[in-house]
C-alpha positions in Angstrom: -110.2 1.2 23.7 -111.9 4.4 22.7 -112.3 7.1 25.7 -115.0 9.5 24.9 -115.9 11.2 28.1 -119.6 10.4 27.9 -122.0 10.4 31.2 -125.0 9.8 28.7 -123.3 6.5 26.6 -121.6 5.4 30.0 -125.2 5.5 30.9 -126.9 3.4 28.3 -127.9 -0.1 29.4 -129.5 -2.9 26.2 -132.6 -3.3 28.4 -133.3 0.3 28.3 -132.7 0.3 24.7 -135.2 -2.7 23.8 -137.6 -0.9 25.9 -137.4 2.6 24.0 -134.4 3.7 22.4 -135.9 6.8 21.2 -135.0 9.5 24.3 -131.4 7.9 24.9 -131.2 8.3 20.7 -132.2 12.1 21.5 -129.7 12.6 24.3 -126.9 10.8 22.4 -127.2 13.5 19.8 -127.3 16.2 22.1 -124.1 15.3 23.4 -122.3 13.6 20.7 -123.9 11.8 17.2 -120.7 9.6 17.4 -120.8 8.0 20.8 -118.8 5.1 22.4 -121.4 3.2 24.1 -120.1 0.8 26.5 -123.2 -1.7 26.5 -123.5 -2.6 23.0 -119.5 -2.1 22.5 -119.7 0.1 19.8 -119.8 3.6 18.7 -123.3 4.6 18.0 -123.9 6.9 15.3 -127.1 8.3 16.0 -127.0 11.3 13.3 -128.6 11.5 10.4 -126.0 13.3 8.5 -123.1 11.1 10.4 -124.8 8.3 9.3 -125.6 9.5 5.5 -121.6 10.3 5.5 -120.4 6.9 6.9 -122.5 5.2 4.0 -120.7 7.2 1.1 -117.1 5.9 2.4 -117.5 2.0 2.5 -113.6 1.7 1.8 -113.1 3.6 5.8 -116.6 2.1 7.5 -116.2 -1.5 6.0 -119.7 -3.8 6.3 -116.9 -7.0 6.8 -117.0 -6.7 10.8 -114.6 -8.9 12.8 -116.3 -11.5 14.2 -119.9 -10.2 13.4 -122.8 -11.6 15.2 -124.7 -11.5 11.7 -121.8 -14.3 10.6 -121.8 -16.3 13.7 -125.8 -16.5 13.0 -125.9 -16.7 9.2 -123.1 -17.1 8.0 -120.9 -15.0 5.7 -123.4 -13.1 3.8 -123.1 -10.4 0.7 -124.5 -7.7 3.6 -121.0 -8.3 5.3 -119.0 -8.5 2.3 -117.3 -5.5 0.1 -116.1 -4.8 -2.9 -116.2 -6.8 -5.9 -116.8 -10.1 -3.5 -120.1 -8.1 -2.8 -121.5 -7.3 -5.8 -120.9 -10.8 -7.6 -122.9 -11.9 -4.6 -125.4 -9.2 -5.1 -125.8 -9.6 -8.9 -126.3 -13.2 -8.7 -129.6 -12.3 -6.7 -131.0 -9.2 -7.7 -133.1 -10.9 -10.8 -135.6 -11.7 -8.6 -136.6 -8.5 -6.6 -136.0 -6.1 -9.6 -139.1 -3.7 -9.9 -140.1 -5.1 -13.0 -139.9 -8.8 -11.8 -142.1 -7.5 -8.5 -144.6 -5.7 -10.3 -145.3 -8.2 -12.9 -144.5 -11.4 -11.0 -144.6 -10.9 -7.4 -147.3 -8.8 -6.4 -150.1 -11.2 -7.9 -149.0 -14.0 -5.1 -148.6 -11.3 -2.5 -152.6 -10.6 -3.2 -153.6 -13.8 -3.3 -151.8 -14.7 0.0 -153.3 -11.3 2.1 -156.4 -12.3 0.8 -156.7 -16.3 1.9 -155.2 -15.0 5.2 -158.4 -12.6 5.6 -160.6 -15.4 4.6 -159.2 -17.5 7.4 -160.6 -15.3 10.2 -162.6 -12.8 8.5 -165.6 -13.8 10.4 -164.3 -13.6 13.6 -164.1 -10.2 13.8 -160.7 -10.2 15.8 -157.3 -11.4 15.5 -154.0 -10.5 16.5 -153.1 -8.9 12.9 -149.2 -9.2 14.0 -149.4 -13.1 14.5 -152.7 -13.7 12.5 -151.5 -11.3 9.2 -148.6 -9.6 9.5 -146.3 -12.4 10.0 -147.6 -15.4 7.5 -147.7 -12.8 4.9 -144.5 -11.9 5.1 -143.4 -15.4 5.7 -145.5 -16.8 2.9 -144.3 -14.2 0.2 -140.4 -14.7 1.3 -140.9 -18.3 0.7 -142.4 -17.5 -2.3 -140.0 -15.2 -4.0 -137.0 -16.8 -2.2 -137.9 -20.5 -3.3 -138.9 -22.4 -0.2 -142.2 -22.8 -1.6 -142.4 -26.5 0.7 -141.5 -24.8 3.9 -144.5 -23.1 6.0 -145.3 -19.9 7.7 -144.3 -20.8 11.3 -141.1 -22.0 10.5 -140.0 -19.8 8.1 -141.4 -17.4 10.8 -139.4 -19.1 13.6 -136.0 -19.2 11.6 -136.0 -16.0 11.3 -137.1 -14.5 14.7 -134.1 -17.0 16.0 -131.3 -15.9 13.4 -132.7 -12.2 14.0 -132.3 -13.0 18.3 -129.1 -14.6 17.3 -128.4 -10.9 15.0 -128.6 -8.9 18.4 -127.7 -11.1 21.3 -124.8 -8.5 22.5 -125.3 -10.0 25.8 -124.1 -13.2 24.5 -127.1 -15.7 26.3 -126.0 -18.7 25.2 -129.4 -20.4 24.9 -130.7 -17.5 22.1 -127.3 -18.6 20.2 -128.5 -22.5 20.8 -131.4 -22.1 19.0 -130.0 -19.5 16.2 -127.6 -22.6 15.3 -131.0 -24.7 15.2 -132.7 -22.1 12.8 -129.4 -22.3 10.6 -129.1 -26.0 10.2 -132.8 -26.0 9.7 -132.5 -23.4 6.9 -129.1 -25.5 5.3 -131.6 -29.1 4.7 -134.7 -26.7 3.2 -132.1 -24.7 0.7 -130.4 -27.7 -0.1 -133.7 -29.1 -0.9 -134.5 -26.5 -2.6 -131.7 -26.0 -4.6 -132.1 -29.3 -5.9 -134.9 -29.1 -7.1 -134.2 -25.5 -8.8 -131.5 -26.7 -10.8 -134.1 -29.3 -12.7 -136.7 -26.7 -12.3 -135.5 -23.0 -12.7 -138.1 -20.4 -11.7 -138.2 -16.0 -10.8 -137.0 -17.3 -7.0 -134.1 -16.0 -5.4 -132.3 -19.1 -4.8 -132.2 -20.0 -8.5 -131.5 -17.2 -10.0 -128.7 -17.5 -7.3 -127.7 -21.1 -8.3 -128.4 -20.5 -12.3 -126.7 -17.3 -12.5 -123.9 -16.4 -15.3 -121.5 -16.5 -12.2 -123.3 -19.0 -9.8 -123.1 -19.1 -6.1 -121.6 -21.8 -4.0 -123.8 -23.9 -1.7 -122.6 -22.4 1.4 -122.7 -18.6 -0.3 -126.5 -19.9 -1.4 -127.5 -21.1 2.1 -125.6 -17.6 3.8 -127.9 -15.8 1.8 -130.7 -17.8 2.1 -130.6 -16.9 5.4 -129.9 -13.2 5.4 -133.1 -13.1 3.0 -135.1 -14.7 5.6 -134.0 -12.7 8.5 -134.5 -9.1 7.4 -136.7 -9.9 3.6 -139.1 -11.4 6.6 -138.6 -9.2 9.7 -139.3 -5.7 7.1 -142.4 -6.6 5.6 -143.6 -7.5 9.0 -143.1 -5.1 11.5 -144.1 -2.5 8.7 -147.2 -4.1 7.8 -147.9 -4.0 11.9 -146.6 -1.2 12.7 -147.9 1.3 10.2 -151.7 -0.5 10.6 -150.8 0.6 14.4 -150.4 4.7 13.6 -152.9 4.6 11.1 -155.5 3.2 13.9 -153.7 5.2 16.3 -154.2 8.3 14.8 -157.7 9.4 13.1 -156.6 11.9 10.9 -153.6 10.3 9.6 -156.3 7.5 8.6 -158.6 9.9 6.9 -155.7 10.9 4.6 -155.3 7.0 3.3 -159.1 6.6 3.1 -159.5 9.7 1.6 -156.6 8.1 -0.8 -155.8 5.0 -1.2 -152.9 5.4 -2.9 -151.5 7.3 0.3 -150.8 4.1 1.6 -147.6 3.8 -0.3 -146.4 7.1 1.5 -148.2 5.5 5.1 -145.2 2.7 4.1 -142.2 5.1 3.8 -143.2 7.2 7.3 -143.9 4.4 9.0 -140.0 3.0 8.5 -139.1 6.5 8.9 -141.0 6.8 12.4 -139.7 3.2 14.0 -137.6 1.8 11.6 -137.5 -2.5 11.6 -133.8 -2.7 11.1 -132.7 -0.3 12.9 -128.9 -1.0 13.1 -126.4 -2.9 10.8 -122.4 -3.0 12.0 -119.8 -1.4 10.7 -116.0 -1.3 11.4 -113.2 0.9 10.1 -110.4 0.3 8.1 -108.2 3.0 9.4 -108.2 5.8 12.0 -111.0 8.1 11.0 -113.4 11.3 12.1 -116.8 11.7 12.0 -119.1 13.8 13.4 -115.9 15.6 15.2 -114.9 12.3 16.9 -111.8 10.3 16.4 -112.5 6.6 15.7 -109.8 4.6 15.8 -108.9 1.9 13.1 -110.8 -1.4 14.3 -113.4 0.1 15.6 -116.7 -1.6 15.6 -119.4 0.9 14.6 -123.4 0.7 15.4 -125.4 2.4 12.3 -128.5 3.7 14.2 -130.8 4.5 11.4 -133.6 4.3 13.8 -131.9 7.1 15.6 -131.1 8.9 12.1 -134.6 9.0 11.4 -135.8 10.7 14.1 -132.8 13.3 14.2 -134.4 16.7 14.7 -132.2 18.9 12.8 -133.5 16.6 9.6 -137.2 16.1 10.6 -139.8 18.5 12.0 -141.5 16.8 14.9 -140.2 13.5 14.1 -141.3 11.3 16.9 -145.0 11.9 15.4 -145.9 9.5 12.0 -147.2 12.3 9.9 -148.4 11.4 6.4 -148.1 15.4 5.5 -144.1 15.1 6.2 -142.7 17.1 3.5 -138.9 15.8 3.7 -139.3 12.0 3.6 -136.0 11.1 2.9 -135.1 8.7 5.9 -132.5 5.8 5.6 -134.3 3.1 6.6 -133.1 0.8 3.4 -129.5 1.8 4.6 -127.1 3.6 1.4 -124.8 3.1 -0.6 -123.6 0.0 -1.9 -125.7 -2.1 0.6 -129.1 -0.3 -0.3 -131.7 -2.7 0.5 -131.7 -5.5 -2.1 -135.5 -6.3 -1.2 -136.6 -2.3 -1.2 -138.9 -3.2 -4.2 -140.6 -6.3 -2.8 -140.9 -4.7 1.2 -142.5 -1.6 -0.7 -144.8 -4.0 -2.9 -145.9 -6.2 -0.2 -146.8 -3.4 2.6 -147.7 -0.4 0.5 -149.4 -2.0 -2.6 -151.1 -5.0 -1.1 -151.3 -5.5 3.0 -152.3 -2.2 3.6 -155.3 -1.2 1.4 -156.2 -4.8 1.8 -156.7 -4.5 5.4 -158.5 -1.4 5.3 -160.6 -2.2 2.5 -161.6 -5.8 3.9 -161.9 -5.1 7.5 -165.2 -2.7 8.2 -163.9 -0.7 10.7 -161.1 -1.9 11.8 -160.0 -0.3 15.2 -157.4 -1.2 18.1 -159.1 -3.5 20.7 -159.3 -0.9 23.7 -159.1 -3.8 26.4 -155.7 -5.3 25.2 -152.8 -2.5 24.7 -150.2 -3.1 22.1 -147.0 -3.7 22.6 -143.7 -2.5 20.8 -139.7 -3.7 21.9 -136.1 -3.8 20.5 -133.7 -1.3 19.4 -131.4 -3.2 17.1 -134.5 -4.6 15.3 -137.6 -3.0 16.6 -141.6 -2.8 15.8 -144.9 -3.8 17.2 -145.2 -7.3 19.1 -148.7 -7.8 19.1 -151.8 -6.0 17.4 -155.2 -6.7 19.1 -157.6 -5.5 17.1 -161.5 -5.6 15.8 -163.8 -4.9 13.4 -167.5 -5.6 12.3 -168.7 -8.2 10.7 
């Protein structure tokens, strides 16, 4: 068992972490950016350049944890798989997000769906735009793009919000992992469906470039996938779109700048991942005895990956609890490194930058927070807004 003398780790409870992880993040780097954390049963790396160094050595800080929660949830995914093993899995994929293949394919559905999801309550002049926007899009264009064009919003929704609970449930409830096996079964009958159907019928979707490839996947590796797609291709898109549509209504002048430049929005995108981060952690454990940051890690050791915390480290970024458009260094790590970089980078910057953003400024005539309902934000290993009351004149 690793022994850091820590009063701040020792400290750390998960509920104080789901509530706002931020000032423990800031007091973990005071005192150590590697830190055994008792509560979650990890180190936490909360460092930026810690975590930028972990990332360049996949062969010590292996993404194939023992006995990951991801895989009890999932399955065994390419995101917990290295190596050669990894990037088969990867290749067999990455057809159908490539920037080209977003651009010329994708991002015409993505518009279409933003805009019917406007038309639906357009005239009401509220909505909740996390429940009401922010999810179906992101639900509707992951179906889209991964092939589960015959499965809706809410459950595509649900399935992933269970897998994701499933994701982080370090306190082990065992009714969260009762309904994460649900969500999984649930997601095997719709890929299987799917995949059926694919094979007669290949489109751009993820699943059949996954089952059609040169190489192609196995059911089970299909389905594992599948589900890692929905979980964080789903969870990224939305908590950015409502989240950044959150600072930029927070914050006057940072909506000017947008306004002012539509185009801006794409760079509202990056800060806002940058300033709360929707995956915030991803697991890693070592292959042998190690150092980092000045702290000796034993071989075995699981490993937390706080790029929330990295994000905000204040030896990287000037004022960096602040979203500030006019940031000159912008280089967060929100889309991880190495060779786990964010497969879905290019859709998640499509979907939020290029389409739900302007959209909603552009559609919705003043579009403001609702002053009598306050918005709420939770989680720490994936984290963004919960709700987003809002209104605007019709």
């Amino acid at each position: 068992m690793p022994t850091l003398d820590s009063s701040v780790a020792e400290s750390v409870s998960l509920e104080d972490l789901w509530q706002d992880p931020y000032p423990i993040y800031r007091r973990l780097r005071a005192e150590s950016p590697v830190a055994w954390v008792p509560a979650a049963g990890r180190f936490m790396v909360t460092g930026y350049a810690e975590v930028v160094a972990l990332d360049k050595h996949p062969e010590i800080f292996s993404a194939n944890e023992t006995n990951s929660l991801m895989h009890r949830s999932m399955g065994h995914t390419m995101l917990r798989k290295d190596g050669a093993v990894h990037r088969r899995e990867r290749k067999a994929a990455e057809s159908a997000v490539r920037p080209r293949m977003v651009s010329t394919h994708w991002l015409p559905i993505f518009q279409r769906i933003a805009d019917e999801l406007i038309d639906g309550f357009h005239a009401r002049g509220e909505a909740d735009l996390f429940r009401d926007f922010a999810a179906p899009l992101a639900s509707l264009s992951l179906g889209a793009v991964l092939g589960l064009t015959r499965s809706t919003a809410d459950e595509l929704a649900g399935w992933s919000q269970d897998m994701m609970n499933g994701t982080s449930n370090y306190g082990d409830d065992p009714g969260v992992w009762a309904r994460s096996d649900q969500a999984r079964d649930a997601v095997s009958a719709a890929v299987d469906e799917a995949a059926a159907r694919l094979r007669r019928e290949p489109d751009g979707s993820a699943i059949s470039s996954m089952i059609n490839a040169d190489d192609p996947l196995s059911p089970e590796e299909v389905r594992a996938n599948a589900r890692l797609f929905i979980s964080g291709g789903l969870n990224e898109p939305r908590d950015a779109t409502a989240t950044t549509t959150y600072a930029l209504l927070s914050d006057p002048s940072q909506r000017a700048l947008v306004e002012a430049d539509p185009t801006r929005f794409a760079a509202a995108f990056e800060e806002s991942i940058r300033w709360v981060s929707p995956i915030s952690m991803y697991p890693r454990m070592t292959t042998q005895d190690t150092e980092l940051g000045g702290v000796a890690v034993p071989a075995g050791s699981r490993i937390g990956v706080m790029v929330g915390a990295a994000n905000r480290d204040e030896k990287v970024f000037t004022d960096p609890d602040r979203f500030d458009l006019a940031r000159e260094n912008r280089t967060h790590v929100a889309f991880g490194g190495g060779p786990h970089f964010c497969l879905g980078s290019w859709v998640a910057r499509s979907q939020v930058g290029q389409v739900a953003l302007p959209t909603l400024f552009r559609r919705l005539r003043n579009l403001r927070l609702d002053e009598h309902r306050p918005v709420r934000m939770g989680g720490w290993v994936f984290r963004g807004v919960l709700d987003l009351p809002v209104r605007w004149d019709v």
